[in-house]
N, C-alpha and C positions, 0 to 999 in steps of 0.2 A: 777521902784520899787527898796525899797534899802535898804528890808529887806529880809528874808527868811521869815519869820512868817506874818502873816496877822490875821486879825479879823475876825469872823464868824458870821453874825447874825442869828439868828437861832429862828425859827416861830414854834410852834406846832399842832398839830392839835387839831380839835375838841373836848373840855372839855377835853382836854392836859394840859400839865405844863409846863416848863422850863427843868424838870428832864428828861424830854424824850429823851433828847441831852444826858443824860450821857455816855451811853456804846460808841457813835461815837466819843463823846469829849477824851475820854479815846485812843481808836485807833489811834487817830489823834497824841497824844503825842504833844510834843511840839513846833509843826509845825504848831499851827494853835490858836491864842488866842479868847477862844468860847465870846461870849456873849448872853446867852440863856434867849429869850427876856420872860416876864411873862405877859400874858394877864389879863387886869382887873379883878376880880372876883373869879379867879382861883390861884389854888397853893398858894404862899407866901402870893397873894394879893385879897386872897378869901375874905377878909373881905369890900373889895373895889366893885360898885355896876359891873355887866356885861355890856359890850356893846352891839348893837342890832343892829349896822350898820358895814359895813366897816367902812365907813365914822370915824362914833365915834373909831373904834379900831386904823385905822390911824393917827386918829390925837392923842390919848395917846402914840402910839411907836415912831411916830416920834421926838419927840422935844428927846428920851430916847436916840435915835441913833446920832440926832444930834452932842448932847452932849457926848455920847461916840468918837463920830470923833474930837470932838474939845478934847479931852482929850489925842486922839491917831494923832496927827496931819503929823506925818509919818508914820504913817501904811498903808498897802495899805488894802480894805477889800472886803468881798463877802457876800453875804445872802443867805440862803437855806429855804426853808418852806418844811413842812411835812405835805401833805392831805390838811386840811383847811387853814391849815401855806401857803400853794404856792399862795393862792388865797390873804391870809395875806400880805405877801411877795409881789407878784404884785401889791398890792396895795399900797404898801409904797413905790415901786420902780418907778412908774406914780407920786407921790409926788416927788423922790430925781430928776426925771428927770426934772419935772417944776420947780423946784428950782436951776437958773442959779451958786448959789453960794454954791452951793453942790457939792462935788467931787464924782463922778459916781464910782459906783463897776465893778471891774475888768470883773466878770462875775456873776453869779446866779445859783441856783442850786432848780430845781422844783423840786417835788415825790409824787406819789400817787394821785394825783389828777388834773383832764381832767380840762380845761378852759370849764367848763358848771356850772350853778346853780343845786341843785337839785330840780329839778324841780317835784318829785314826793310831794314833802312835803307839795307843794301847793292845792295841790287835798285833802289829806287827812282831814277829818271831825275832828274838833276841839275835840268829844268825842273820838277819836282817836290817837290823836297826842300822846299823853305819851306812849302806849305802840307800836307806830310805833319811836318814837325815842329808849326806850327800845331795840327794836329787833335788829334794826338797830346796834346801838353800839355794840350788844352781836357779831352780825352775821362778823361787821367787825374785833372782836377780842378785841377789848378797854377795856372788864370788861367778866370776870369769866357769865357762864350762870346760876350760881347757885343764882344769886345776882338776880335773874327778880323779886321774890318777897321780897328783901329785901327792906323792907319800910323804914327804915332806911336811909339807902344807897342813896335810892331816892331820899329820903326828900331833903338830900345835895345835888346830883348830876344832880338831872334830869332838875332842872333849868339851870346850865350851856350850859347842852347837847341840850336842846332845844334854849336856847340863840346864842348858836352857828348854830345849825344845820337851821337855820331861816335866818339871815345872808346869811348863802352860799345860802338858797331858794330864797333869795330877789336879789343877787349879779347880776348885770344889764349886763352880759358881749356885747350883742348887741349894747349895748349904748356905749360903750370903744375904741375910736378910739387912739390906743396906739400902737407904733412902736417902736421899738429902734434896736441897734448895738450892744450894750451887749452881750457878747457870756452867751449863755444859756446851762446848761448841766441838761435834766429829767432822772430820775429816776421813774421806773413803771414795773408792773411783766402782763403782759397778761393776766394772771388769775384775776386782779383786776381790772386795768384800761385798755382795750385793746390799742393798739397803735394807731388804727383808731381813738379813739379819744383823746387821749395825742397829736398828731399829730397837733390837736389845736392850742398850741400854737405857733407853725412857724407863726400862723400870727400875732404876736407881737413883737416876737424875729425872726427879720429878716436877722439878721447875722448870726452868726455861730448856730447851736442848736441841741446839738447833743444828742441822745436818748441811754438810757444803760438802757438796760433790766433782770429783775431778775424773777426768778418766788418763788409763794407762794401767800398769802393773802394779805391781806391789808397791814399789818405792816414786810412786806418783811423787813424792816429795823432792826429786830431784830434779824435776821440770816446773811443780808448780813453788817450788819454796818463795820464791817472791812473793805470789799470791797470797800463799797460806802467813808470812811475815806480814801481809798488809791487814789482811784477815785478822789477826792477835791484839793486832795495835786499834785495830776499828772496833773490835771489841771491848777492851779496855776504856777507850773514849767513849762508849754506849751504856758503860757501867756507870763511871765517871759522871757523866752526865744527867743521871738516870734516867735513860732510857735502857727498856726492857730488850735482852736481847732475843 
């Protein structure tokens, strides 16, 4: 490695943006060049249609990441996903692995979100869906509660939220026979995701995979982003240095 600075790819969560990296991007200072990836549909490129598979989300971020490696061809780089992001994230990292003439990231960085599909969202009655996605989002913190009946609101959002949240319902992890060395570092608060099943993923990340626990809600990320900023950077310096994370 024969820089101090590295690249971050950086995954959002469910009917997320790109901006949601801001306050960590900030922490991190100059120590870390963000690249906060933007999912079809959403944010800048809401005018573009949604994706409905991993499959389809994978194959729009990868050729974007490709091409930012060839633009950065000394840099060394990492990915982070946030909630729906980690699953985003794994899935483009099962691509960088299959691809013999891709240079592999140093390590990864999950949060928030257990290797399962939601499996609840399959049960629920089609006259139902909108406002169990509704609740859902409120209950995880994503959107103000005063917004359930803003129709408005909905008209624009509620497609994303359910394009997304269908995705993680379909996402096949039984079928995923995926291994790697990659040191992996989760991020997850007990109150949100318990460890019992964040613990998940050691069966993919078979090397190092080390768990840092915060507490709060879902978006723990918004009290601890300092922390989890210093956290990234002490990992890097531990790869760096070789020392084993």
């Amino acid at each position: 490695m024969r820089d101090n600075k590295f690249l971050l790819f950086c995954f959002p969560f469910a009917g997320g943006t790109a901006d949601f990296y801001n306050n960590i991007e900030s922490a991190c200072g100059d120590n870390v060049k963000f690249v906060k990836l933007e999912y079809s549909g959403h944010g800048m490129r809401m005018k573009e249609p949604l994706c409905h598979s991993f499959d389809e989300l994978t194959s729009d971020l990868y050729p974007q990441i490709i091409n930012t490696l060839n633009e950065n061809p000394d840099m060394e780089y990492s990915m982070m996903g946030y909630s729906m992001g980690s699953i985003a994230m794994f899935d483009v990292l099962m691509r960088i692995a299959a691809d013999h003439g891709c240079r592999k990231p140093w390590g990864v960085f999950l949060s928030a979100h257990q290797p399962q599909p939601i499996k609840a969202l399959r049960s629920i009655p089609a006259d139902s869906i909108d406002d169990w996605v509704k609740e859902r989002t409120i209950d995880f913190g994503g959107i103000d509660r005063r917004l359930f009946e803003n129709k408005s609101f909905w008209r624009v959002y509620l497609p994303i939220f359910k394009a997304d949240y269908q995705m993680i319902a379909d996402y096949d992890f039984e079928s995923v026979y995926f291994k790697t060395e990659i040191p992996a570092t989760v991020f997850y608060s007990q109150e949100d995701t318990p460890y019992e099943e964040m613990a998940g993923w050691t069966e993919y990340f078979v090397g190092k995979c080390e768990f840092i626990e915060y507490t709060g809600s879902h978006f723990f990320i918004e009290t601890y982003y300092h922390n989890m900023a210093d956290m990234i950077i002490s990992q890097y310096k531990r790869v760096k240095t070789g020392e084993a994370l």
